[in-house]
NUNUTI-753842 format. One record per residue: x, y, z of N, C-alpha, C, CB in turn; residue in one letter. Coordinates in steps of 0.1 Angstrom, whole numbers, padded with zeros to 4 digits, always signed. Last residue first. Glycine has a CB too. Example, Ala and Ser with C-alpha at 12.3 -4.5 7.8 and 13.67 -1.06 7.14 Angstrom:
+0128-0022+0071+0137-0011+0071+0129+0000+0079+0141-0006+0057s+0132-0057+0078+0123-0045+0078+0132-0033+0078+0113-0045+0090a
//
This chain:
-0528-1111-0379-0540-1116-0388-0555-1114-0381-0538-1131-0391x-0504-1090-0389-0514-1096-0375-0527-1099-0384-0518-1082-0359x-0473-1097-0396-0483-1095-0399-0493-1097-0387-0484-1102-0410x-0442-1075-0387-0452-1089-0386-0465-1085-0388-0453-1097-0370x-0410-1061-0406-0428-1057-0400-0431-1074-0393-0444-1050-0418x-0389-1076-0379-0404-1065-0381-0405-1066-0400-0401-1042-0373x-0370-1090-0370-0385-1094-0370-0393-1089-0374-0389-1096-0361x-0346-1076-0374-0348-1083-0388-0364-1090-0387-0335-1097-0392x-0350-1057-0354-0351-1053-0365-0357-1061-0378-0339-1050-0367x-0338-1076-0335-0352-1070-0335-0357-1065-0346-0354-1060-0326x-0316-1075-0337-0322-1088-0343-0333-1086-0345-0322-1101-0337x-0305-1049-0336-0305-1054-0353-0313-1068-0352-0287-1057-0361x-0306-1053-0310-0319-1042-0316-0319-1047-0333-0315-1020-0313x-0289-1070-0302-0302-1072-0297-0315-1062-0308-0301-1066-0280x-0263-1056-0309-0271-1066-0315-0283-1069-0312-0266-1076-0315x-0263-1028-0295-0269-1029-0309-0269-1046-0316-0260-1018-0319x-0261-1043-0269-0275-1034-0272-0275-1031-0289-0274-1018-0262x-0236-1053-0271-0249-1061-0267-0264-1053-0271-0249-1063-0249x-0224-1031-0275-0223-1042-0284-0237-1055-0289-0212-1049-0278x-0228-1012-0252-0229-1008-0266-0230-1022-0275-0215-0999-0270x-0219-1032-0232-0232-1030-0232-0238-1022-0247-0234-1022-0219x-0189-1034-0237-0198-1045-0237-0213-1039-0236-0195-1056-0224x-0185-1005-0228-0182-1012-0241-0190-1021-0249-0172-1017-0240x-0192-1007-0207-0204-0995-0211-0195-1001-0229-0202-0971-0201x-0172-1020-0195-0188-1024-0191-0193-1019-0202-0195-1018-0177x-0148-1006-0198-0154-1022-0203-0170-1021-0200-0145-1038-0193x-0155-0984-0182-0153-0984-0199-0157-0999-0203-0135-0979-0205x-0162-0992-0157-0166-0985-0165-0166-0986-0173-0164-0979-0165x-0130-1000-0151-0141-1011-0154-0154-1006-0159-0145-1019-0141x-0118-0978-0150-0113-0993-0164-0126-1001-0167-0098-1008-0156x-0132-0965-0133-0128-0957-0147-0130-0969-0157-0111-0948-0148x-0147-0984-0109-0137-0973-0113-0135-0973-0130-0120-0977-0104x-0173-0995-0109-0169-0992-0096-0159-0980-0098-0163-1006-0088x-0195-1001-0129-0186-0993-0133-0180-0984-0116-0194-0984-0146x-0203-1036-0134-0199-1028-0124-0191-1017-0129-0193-1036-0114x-0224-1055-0165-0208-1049-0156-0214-1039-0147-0194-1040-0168x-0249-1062-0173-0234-1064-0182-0224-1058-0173-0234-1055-0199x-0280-1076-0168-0271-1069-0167-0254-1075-0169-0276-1066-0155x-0304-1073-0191-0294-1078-0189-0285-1072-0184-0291-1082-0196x-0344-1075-0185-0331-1066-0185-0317-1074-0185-0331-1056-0171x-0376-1075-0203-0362-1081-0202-0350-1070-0193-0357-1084-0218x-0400-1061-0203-0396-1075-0197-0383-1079-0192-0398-1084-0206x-0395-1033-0204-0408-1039-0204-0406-1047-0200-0416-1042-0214x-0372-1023-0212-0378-1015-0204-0390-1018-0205-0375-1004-0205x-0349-1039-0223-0360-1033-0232-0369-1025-0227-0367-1042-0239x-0313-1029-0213-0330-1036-0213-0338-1032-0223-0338-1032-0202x-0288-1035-0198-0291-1034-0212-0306-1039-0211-0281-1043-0222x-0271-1019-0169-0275-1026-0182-0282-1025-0194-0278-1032-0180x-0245-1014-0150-0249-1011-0164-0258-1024-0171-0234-1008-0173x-0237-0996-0122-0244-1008-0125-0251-1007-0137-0252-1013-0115x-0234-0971-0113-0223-0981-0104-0231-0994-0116-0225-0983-0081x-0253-0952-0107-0245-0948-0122-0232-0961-0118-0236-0926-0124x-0264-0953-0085-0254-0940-0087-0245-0945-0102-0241-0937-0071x-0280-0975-0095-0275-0973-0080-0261-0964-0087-0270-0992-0069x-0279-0983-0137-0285-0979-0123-0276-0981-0108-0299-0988-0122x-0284-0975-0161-0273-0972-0155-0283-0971-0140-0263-0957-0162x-0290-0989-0195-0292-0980-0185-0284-0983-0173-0307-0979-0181x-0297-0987-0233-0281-0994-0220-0289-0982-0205-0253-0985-0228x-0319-1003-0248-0310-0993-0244-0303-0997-0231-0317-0981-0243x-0336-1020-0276-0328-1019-0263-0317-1011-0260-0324-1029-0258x-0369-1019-0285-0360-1008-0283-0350-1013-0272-0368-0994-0279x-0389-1038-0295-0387-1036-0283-0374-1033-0289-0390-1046-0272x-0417-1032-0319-0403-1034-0318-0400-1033-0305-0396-1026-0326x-0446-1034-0331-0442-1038-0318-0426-1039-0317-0448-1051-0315x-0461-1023-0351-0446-1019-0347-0441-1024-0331-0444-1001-0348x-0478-1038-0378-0473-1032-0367-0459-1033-0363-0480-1038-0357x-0499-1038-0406-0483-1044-0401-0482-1036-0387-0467-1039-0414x-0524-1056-0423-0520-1046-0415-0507-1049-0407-0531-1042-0404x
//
């Protein structure tokens, strides 16, 4: 029997959209940048796109797992 325990990471935005990160929204969160003005914004939400699809392709290569 194979399961889907995959943890899903998505970029969230928290205190008025000022503070970006990247979590699995169970255990983990990473936070990646301050989006205080426009420049720093974009870098942030750059770095957090990058970070968030590697994290999920590693997740990826764990699945299926067997459960015995």
């Amino acid at each position: 029997m194979f399961t889907m325990n995959k943890n899903i990471w998505t970029i969230e935005k928290r205190k008025r959209q000022t503070e970006i990160f990247v979590t699995n929204r169970e255990t983990e969160s990473i936070f990646v940048g301050e989006g205080y003005n426009k420049k720093e914004y974009q870098r942030s939400m750059k770095l957090a796109k990058v970070i968030c699809e590697a994290l999920n392709n590693y997740e990826a290569k764990k699945l299926p797992q067997l459960i015995t």
